[in-house]
C-alpha positions in Angstrom: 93.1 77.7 38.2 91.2 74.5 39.2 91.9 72.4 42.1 92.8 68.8 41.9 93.2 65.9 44.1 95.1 62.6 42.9 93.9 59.3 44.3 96.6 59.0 46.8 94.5 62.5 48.2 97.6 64.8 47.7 96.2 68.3 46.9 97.7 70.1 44.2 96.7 72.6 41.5 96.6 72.0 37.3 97.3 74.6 35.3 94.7 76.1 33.4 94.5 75.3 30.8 95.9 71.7 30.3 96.6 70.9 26.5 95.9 67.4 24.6 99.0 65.6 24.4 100.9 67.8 26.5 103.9 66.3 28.3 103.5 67.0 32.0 105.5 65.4 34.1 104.4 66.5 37.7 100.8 64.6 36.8 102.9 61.8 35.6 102.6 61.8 31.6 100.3 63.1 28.6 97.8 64.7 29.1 95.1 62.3 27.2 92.2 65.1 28.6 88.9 64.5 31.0 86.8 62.1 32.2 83.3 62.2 33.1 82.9 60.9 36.7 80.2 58.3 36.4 76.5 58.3 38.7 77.7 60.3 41.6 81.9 59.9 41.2 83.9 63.0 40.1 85.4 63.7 36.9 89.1 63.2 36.7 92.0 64.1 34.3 94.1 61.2 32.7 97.5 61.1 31.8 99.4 58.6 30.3 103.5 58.1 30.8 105.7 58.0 27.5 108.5 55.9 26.4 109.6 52.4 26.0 109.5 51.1 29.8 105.8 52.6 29.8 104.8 49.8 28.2 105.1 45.9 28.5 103.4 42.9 26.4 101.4 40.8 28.4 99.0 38.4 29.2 95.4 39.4 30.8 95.3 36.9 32.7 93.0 34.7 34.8 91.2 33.1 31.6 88.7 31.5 32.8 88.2 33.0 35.8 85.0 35.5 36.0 86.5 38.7 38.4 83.5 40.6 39.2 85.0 44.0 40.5 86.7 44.4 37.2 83.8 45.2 34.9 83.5 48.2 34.7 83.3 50.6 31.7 85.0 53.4 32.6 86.7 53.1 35.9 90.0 51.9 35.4 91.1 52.1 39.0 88.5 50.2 40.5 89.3 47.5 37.9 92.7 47.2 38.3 92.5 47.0 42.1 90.0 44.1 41.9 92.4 42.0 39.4 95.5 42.9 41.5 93.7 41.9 44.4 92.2 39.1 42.9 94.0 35.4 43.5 93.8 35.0 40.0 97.1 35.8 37.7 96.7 39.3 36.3 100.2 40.3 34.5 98.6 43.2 32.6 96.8 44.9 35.9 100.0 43.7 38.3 102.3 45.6 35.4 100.5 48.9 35.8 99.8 48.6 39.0 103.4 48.4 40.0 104.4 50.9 37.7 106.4 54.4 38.8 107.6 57.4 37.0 108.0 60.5 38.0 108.4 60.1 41.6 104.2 58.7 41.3 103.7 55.2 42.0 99.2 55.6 41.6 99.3 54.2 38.1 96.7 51.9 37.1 95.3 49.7 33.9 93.2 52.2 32.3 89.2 51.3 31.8 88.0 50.9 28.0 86.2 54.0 28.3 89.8 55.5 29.2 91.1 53.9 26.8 89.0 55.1 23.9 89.9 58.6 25.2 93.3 58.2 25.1 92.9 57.0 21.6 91.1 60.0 20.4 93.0 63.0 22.3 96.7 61.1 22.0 97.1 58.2 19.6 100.5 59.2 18.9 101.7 57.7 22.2 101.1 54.8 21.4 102.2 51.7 19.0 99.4 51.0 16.6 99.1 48.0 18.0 96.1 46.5 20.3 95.9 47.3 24.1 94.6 45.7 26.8 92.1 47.9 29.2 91.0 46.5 32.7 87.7 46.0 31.7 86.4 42.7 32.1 84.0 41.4 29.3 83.2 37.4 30.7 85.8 34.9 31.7 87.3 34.2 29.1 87.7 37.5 27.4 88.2 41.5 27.8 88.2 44.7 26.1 90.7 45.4 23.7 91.4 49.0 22.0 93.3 49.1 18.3 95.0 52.7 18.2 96.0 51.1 14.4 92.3 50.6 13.7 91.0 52.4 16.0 88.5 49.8 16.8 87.7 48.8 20.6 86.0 45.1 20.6 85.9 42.6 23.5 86.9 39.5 20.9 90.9 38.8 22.6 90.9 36.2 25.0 92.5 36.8 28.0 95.5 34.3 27.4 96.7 36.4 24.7 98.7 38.9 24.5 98.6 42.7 24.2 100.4 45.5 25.0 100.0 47.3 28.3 100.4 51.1 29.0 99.0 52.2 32.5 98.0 55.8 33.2 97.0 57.8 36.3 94.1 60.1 37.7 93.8 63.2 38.6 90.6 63.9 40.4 88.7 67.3 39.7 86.8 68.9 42.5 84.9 71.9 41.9 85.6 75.2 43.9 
């Protein structure tokens, strides 16, 4: 068994071990597998809720409008905090952000790097359609990932629209 912590810092402990795509819905959704924690940040599982009110079409928002904390690659998090927090307009972030299932309310708008996981471990859960990340590419644009295509490009302008499917974190620490 390997401990866990989730971002809100409750304690608790994943079974061992955790299989792609696997529904598991006291971590909140699928099991879309594990992130490498970047520089000095620890890795984390994602998951990623199912069904129909898991998922919105949206707007970016804030085109125009450069939102520094929100660049980053592959924390989704940290992105979606900066956008929600920005006072900028930021449907897809505030959508995930706000979202709750399972008795968890820590959801977030997953990172492109998250995203491109989720693509290869559990397309299935998604529409093949285009989806938004948090990931910031300029001012007038961010990342996009295609789970029909599978292509992930930074080409849609943020007054467009996309779908929106937030996940969650569960953060590994070692023994």
């Amino acid at each position: 068994m390997s401990i866990v912590e989730t971002i809100s810092r409750t304690i608790v402990t994943a079974p061992t071990p955790l299989r792609l795509g696997e529904f598991c819905e006291q971590y909140g959704g699928h099991f879309a597998g594990m992130m490498q924690g970047a520089k000095y940040e620890p890795d984390h599982y994602l998951f990623v809720p199912g069904g129909a009110a898991a998922e919105i079409v949206a707007e970016f928002g804030g085109y125009g409008e450069d939102e520094p904390g929100a660049m980053d690659p592959r924390d989704g998090r940290k992105n979606t905090l900066a956008l929600c927090a920005s006072v900028h307009r930021h449907p897809a972030a505030k959508f995930a952000h706000e979202f709750k299932a399972h008795g968890l309310d820590d959801y977030y708008l997953p990172s492109q790097a998250e995203l491109m996981l989720c693509f290869a471990n559990c397309p299935d859960i998604f529409a093949k359609e285009w989806y938004w990340s948090s990931t910031q590419r300029s001012a007038y644009g961010a990342w996009v990932q295609g789970f029909g295509s599978g292509y992930a490009g930074n080409f849609y302008s943020e007054d467009n629209e996309c779908r929106v499917r937030p996940v969650r974190r569960l953060v590994i620490h070692p023994l």
